[in-house]
Structures are given as C-alpha cells and as structure tokens.
N, CA, C, O and CB atoms as a CASP TS submission, in Angstrom:
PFRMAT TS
TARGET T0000
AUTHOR 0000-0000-0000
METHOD Language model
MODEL 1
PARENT N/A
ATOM      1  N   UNK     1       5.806  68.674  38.010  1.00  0.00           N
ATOM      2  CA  UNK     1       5.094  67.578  37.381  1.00  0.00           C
ATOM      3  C   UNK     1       5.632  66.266  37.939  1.00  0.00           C
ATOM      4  O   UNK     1       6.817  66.009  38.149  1.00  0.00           O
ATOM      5  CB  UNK     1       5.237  67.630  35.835  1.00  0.00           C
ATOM      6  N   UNK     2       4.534  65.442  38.155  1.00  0.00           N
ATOM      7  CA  UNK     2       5.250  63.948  38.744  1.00  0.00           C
ATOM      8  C   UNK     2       5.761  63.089  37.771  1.00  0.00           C
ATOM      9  O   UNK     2       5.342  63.290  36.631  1.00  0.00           O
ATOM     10  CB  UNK     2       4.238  62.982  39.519  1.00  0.00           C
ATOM     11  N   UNK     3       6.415  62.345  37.903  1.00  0.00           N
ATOM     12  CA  UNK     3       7.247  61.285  37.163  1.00  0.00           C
ATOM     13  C   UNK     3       6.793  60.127  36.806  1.00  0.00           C
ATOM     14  O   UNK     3       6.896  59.648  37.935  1.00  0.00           O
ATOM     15  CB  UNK     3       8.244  60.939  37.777  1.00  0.00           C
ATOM     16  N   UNK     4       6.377  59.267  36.193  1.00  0.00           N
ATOM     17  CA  UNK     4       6.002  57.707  36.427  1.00  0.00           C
ATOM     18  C   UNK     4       7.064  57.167  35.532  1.00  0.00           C
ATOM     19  O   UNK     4       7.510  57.424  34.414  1.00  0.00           O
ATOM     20  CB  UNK     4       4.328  57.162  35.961  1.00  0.00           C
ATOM     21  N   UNK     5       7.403  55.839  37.022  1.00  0.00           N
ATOM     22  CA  UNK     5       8.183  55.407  36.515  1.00  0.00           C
ATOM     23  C   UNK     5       7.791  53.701  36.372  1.00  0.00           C
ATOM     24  O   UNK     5       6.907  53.189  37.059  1.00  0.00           O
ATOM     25  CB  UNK     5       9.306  55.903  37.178  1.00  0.00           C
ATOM     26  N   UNK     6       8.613  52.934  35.357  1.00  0.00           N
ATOM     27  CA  UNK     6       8.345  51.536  34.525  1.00  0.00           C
ATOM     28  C   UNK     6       9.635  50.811  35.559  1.00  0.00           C
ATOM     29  O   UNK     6      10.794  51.221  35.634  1.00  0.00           O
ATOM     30  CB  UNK     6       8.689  51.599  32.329  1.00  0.00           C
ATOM     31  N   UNK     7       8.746  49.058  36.657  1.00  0.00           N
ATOM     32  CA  UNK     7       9.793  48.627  36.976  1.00  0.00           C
ATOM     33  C   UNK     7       9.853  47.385  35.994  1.00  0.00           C
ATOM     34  O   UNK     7       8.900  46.668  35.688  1.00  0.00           O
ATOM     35  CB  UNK     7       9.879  48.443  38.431  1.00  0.00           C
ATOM     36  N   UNK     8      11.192  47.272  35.553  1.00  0.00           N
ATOM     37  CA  UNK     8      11.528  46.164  34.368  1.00  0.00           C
ATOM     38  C   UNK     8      11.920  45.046  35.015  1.00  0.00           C
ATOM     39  O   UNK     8      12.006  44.872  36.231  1.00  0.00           O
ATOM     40  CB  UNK     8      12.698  46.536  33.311  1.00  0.00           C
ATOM     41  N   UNK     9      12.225  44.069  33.860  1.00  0.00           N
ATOM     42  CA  UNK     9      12.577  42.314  34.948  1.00  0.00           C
ATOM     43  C   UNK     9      13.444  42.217  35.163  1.00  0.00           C
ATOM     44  O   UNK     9      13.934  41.088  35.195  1.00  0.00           O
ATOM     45  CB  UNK     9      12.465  40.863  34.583  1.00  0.00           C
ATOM     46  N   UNK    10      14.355  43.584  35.511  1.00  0.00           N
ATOM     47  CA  UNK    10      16.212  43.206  36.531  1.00  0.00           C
ATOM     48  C   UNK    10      15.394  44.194  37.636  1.00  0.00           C
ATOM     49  O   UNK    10      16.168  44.961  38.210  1.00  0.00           O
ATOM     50  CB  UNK    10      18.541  44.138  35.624  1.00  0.00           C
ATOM     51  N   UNK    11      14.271  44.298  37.960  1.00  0.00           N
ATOM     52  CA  UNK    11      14.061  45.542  39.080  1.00  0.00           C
ATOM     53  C   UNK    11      14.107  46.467  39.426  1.00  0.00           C
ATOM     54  O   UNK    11      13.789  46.924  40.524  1.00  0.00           O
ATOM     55  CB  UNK    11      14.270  45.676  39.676  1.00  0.00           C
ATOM     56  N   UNK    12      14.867  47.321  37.793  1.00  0.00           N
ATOM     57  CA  UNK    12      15.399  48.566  37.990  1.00  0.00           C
ATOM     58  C   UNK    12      14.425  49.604  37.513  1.00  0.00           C
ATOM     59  O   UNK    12      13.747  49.268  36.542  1.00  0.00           O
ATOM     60  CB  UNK    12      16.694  48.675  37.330  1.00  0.00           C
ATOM     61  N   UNK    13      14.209  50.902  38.054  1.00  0.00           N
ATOM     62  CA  UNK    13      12.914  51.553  37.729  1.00  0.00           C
ATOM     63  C   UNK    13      12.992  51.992  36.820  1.00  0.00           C
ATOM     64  O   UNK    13      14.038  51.364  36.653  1.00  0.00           O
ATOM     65  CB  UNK    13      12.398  52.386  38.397  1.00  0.00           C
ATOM     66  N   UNK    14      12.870  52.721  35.629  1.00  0.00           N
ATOM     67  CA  UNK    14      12.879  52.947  33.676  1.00  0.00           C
ATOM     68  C   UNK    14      11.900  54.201  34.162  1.00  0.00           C
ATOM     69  O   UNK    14      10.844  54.003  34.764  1.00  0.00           O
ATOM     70  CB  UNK    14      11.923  51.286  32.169  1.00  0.00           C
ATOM     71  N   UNK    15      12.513  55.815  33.738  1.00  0.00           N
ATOM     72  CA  UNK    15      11.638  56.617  33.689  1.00  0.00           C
ATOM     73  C   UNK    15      10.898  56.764  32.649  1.00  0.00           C
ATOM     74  O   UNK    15      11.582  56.498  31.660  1.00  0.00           O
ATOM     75  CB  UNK    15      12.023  57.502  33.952  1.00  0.00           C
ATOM     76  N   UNK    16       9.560  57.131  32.290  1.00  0.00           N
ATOM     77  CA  UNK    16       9.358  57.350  31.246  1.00  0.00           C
ATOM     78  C   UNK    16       8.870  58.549  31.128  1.00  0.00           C
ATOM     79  O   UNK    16       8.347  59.101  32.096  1.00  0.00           O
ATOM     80  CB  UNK    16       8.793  56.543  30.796  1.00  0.00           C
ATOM     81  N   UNK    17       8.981  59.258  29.684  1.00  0.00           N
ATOM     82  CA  UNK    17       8.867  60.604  29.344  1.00  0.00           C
ATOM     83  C   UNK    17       7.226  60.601  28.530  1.00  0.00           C
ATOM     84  O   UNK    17       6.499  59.696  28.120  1.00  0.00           O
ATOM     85  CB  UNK    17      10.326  61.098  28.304  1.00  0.00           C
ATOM     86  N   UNK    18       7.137  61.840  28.555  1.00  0.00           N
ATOM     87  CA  UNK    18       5.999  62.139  28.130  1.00  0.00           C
ATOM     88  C   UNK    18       6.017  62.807  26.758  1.00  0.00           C
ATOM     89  O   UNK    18       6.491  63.894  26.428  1.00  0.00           O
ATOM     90  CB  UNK    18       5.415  62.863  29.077  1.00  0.00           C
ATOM     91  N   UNK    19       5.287  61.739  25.938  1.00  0.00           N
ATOM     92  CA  UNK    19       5.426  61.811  24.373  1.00  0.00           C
ATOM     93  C   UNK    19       3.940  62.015  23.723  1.00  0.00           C
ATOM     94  O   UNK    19       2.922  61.647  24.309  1.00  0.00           O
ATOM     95  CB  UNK    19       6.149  60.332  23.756  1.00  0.00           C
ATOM     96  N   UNK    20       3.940  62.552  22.634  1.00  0.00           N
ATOM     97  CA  UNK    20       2.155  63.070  22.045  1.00  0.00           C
ATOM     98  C   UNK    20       2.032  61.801  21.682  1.00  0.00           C
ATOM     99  O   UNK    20       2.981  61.035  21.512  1.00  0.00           O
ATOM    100  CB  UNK    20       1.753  64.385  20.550  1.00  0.00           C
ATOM    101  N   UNK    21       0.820  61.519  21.544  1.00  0.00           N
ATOM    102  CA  UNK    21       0.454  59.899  20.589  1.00  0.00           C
ATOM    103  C   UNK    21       0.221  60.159  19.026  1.00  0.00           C
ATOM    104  O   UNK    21      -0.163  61.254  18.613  1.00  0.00           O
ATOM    105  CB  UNK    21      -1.248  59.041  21.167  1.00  0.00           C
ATOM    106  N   UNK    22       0.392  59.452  18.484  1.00  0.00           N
ATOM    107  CA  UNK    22       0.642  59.335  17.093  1.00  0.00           C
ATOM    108  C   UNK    22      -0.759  59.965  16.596  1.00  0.00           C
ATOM    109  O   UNK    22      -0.649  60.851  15.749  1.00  0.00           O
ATOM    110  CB  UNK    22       0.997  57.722  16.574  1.00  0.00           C
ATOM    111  N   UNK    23      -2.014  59.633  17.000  1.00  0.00           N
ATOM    112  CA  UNK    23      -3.017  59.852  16.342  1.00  0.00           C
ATOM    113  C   UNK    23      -4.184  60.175  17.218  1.00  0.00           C
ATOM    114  O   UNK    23      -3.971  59.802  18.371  1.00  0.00           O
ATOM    115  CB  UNK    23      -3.190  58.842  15.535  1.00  0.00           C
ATOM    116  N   UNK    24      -5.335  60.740  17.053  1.00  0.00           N
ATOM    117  CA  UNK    24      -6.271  60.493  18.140  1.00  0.00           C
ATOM    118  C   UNK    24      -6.995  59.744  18.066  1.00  0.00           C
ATOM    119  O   UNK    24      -7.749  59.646  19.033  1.00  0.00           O
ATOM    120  CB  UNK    24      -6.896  61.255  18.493  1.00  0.00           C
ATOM    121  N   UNK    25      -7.190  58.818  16.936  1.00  0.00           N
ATOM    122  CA  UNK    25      -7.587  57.223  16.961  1.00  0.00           C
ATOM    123  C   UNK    25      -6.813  56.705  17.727  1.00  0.00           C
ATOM    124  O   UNK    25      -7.791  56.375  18.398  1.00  0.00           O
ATOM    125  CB  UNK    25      -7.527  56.408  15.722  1.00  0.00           C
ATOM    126  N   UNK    26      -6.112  56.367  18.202  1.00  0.00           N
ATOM    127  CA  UNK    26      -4.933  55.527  18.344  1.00  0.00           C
ATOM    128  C   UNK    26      -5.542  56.234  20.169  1.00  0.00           C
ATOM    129  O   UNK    26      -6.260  55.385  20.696  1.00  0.00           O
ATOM    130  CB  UNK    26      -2.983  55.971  17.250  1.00  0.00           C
ATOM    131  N   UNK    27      -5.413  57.159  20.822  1.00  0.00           N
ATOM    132  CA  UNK    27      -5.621  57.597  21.875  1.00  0.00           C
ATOM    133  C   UNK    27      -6.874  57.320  22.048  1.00  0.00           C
ATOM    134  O   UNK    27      -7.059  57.015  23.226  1.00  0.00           O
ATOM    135  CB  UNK    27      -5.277  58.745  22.026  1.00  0.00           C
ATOM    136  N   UNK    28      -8.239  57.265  21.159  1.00  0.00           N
ATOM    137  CA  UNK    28      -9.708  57.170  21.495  1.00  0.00           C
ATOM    138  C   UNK    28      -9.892  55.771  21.723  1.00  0.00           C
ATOM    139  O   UNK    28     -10.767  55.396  22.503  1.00  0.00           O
ATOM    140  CB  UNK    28     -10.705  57.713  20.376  1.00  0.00           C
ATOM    141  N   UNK    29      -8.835  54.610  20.859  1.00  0.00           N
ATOM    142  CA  UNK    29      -8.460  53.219  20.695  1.00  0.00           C
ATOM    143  C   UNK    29      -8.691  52.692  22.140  1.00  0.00           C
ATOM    144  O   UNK    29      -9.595  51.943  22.509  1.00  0.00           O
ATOM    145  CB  UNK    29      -6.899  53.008  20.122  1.00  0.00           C
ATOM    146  N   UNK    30      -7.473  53.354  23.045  1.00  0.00           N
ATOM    147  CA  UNK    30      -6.828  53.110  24.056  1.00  0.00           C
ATOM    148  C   UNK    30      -7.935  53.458  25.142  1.00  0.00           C
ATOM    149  O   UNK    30      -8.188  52.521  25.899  1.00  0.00           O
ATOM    150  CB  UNK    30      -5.503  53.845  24.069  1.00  0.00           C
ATOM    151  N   UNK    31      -8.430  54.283  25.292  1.00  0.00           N
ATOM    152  CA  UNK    31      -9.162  54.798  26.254  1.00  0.00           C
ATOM    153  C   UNK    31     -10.540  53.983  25.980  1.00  0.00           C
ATOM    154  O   UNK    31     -11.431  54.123  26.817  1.00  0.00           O
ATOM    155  CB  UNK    31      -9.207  56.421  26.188  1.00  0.00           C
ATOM    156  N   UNK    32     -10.730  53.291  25.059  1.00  0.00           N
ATOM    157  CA  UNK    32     -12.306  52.467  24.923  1.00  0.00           C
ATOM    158  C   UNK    32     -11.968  51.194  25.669  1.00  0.00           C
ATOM    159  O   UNK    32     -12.633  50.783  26.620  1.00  0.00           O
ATOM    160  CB  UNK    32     -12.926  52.030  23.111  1.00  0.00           C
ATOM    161  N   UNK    33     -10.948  50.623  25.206  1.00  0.00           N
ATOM    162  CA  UNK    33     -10.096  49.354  25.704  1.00  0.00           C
ATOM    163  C   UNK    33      -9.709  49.459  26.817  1.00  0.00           C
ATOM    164  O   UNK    33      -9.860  48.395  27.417  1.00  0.00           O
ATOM    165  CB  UNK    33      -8.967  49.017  25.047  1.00  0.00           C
ATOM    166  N   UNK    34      -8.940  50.816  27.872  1.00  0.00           N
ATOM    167  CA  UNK    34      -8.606  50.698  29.070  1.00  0.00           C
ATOM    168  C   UNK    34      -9.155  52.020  29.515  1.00  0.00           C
ATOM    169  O   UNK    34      -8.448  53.028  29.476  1.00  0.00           O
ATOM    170  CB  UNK    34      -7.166  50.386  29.290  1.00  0.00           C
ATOM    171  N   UNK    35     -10.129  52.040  29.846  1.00  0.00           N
ATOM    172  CA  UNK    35     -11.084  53.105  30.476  1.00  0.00           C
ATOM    173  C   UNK    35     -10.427  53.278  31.982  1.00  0.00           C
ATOM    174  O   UNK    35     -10.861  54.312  32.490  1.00  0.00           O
ATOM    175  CB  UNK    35     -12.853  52.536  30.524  1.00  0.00           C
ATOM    176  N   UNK    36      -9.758  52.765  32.611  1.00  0.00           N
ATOM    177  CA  UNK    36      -9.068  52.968  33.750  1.00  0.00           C
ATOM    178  C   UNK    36      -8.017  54.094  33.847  1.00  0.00           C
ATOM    179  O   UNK    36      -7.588  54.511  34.923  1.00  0.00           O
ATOM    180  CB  UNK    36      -8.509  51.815  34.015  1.00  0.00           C
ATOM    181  N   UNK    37      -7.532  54.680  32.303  1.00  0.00           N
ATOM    182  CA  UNK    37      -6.642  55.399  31.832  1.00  0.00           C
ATOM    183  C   UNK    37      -7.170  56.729  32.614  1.00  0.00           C
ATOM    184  O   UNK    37      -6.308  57.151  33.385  1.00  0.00           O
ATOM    185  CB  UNK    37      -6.545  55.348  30.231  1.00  0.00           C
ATOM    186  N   UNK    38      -8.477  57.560  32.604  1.00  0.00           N
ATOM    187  CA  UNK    38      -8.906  58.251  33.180  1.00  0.00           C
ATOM    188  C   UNK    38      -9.149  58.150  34.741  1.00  0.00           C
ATOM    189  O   UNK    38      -9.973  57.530  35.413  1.00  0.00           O
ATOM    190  CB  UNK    38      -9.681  58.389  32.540  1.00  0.00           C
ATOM    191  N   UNK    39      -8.148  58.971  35.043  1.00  0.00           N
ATOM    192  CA  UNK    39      -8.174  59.007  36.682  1.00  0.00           C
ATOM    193  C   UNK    39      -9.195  59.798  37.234  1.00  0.00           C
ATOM    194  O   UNK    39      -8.899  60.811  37.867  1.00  0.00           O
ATOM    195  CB  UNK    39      -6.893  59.566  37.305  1.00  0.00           C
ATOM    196  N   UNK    40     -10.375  59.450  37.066  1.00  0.00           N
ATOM    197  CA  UNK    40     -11.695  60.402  38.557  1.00  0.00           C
ATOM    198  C   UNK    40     -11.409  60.271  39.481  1.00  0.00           C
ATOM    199  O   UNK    40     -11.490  61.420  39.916  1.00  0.00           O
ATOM    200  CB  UNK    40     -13.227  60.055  38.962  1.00  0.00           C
ATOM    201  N   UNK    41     -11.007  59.543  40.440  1.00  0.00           N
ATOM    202  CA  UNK    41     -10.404  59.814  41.450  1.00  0.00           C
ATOM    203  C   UNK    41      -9.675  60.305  42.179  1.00  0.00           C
ATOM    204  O   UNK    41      -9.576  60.291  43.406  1.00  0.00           O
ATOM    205  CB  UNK    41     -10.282  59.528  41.573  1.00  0.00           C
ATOM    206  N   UNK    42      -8.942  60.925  41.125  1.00  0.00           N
ATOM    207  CA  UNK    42      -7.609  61.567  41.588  1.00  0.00           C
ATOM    208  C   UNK    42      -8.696  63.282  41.789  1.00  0.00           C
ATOM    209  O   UNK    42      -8.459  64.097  42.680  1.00  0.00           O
ATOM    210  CB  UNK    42      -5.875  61.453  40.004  1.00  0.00           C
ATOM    211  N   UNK    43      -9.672  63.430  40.876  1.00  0.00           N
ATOM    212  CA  UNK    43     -10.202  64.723  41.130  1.00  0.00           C
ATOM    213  C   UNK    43     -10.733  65.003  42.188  1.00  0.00           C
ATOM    214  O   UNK    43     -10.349  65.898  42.941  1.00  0.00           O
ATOM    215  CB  UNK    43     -10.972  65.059  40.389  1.00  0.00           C
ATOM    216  N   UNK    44     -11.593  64.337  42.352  1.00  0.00           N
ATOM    217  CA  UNK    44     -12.391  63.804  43.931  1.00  0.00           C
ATOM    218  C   UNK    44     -12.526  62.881  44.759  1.00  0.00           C
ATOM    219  O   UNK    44     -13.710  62.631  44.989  1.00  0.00           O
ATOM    220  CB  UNK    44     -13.362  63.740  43.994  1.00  0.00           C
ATOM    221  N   UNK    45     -11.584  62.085  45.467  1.00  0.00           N
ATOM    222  CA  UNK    45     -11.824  60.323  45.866  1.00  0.00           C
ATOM    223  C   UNK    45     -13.373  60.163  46.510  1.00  0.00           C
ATOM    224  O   UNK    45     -14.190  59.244  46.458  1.00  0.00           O
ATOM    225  CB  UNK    45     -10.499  59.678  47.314  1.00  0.00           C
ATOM    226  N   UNK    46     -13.391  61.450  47.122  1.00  0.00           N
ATOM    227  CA  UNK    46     -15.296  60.917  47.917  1.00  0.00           C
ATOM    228  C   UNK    46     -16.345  60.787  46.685  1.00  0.00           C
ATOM    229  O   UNK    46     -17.167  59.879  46.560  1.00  0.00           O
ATOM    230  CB  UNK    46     -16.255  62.537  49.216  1.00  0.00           C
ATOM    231  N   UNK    47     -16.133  61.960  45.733  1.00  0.00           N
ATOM    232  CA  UNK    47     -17.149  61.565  44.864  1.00  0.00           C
ATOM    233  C   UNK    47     -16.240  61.374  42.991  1.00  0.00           C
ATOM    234  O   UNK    47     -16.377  62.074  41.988  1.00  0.00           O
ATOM    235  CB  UNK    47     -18.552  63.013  45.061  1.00  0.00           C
ATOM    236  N   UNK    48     -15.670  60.556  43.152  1.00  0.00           N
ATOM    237  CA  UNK    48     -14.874  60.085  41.432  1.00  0.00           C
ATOM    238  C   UNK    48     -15.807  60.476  40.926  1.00  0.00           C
ATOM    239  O   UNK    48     -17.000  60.405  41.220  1.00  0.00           O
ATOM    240  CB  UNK    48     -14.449  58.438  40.804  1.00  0.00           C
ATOM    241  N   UNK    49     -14.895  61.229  39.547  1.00  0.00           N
ATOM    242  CA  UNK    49     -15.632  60.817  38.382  1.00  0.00           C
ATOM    243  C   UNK    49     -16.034  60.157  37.662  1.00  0.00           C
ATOM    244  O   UNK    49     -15.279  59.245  37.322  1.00  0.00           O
ATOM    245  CB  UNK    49     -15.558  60.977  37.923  1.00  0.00           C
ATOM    246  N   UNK    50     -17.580  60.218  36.937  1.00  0.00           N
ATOM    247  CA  UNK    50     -17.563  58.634  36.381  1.00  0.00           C
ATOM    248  C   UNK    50     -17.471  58.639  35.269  1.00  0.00           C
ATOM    249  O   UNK    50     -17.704  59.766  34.833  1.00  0.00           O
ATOM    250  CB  UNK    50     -18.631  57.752  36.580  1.00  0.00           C
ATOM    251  N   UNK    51     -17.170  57.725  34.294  1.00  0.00           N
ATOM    252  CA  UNK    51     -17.045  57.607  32.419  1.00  0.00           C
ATOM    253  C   UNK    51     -18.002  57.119  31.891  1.00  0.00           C
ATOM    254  O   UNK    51     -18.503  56.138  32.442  1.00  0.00           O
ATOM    255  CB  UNK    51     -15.959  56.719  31.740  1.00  0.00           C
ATOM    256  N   UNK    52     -18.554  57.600  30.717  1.00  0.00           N
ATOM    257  CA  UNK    52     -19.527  56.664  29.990  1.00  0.00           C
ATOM    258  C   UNK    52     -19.150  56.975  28.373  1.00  0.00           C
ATOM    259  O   UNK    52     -19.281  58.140  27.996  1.00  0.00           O
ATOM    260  CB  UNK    52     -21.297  57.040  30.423  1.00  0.00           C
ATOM    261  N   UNK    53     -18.748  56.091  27.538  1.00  0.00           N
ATOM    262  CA  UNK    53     -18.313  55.834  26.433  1.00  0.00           C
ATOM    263  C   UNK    53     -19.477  56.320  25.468  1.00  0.00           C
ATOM    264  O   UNK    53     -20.670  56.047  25.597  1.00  0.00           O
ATOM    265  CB  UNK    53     -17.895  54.432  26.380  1.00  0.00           C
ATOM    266  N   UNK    54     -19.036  56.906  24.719  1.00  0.00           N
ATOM    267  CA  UNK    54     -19.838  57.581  23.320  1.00  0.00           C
ATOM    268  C   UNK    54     -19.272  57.031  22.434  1.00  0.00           C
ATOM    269  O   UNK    54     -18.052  56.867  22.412  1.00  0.00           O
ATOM    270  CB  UNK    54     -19.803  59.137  22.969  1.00  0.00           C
ATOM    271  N   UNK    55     -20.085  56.643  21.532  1.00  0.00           N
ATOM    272  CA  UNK    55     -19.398  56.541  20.073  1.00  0.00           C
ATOM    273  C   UNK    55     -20.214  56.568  18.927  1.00  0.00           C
ATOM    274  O   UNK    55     -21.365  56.493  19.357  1.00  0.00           O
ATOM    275  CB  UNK    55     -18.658  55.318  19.902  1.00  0.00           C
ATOM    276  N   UNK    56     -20.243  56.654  17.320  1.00  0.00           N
ATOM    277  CA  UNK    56     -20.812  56.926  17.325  1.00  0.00           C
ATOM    278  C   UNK    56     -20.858  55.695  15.834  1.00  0.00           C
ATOM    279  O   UNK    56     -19.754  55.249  15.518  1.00  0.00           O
ATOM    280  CB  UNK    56     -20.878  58.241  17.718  1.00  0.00           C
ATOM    281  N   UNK    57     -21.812  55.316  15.189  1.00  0.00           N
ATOM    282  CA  UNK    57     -22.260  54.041  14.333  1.00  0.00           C
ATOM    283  C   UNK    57     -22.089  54.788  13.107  1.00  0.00           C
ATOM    284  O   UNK    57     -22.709  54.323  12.151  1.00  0.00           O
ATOM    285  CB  UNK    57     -23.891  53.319  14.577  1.00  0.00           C
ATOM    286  N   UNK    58     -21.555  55.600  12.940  1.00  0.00           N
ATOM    287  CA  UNK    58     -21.220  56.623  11.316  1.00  0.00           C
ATOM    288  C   UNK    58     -19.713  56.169  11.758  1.00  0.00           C
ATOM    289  O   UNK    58     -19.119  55.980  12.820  1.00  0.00           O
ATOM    290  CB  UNK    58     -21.679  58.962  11.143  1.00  0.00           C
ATOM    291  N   UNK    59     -19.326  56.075   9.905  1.00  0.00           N
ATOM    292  CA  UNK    59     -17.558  56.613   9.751  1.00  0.00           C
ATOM    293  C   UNK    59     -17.698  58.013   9.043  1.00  0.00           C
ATOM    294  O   UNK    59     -18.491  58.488   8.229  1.00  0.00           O
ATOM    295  CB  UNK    59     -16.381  55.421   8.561  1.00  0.00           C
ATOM    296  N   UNK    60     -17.100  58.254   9.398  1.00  0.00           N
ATOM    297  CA  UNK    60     -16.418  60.173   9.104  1.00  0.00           C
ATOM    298  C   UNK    60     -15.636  59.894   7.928  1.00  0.00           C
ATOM    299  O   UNK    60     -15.013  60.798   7.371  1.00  0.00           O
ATOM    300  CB  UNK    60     -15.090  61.081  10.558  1.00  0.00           C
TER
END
C-alpha cells in the first residue's frame, strides 16, 4: 500500500495513517465539497472516470 505523506512549515514530511471517518455524512460532506477526492484517473488516464453528484431533496 502507498503512503501519503503531509509536508509541514519546517519542511519536514508528516506521514499520515489511514483512519475510518467518523460518519458517512461527514465522508458524503467531503466528497460534495471536494469532488477531486475521487481519483478517475488513476483507473484509466486515457479515458478517467467521470463524477456526477446525486442527492436527494428528502431527509431520512
């Protein structure tokens, strides 16, 4: 598994670990707001995948 790592403001690289998210609001939150989060590209660069946001005008 690859690593990503955080560079901080002394330059030094900060690994970070891979943690569940608190909620899946909180993850559906994130992914409406930074839709970049989903990498298609990484599946196919000639033909990315593309995103299109659902949601839905009911609360549950």
């Amino acid at each position: 598994m690859s690593k990503i790592f955080l560079i901080n403001e002394g330059e030094t690289l900060v690994p970070l670990t891979q943690k569940a998210y608190d909620s899946e609001d909180l993850l559906q939150t994130l992914l409406e707001k930074y839709p970049s989060l989903l990498a298609g590209d990484q599946v196919n660069p000639k033909a990315p995948r593309r995103w299109l946001l659902c949601k839905s005008s009911h609360s549950v």
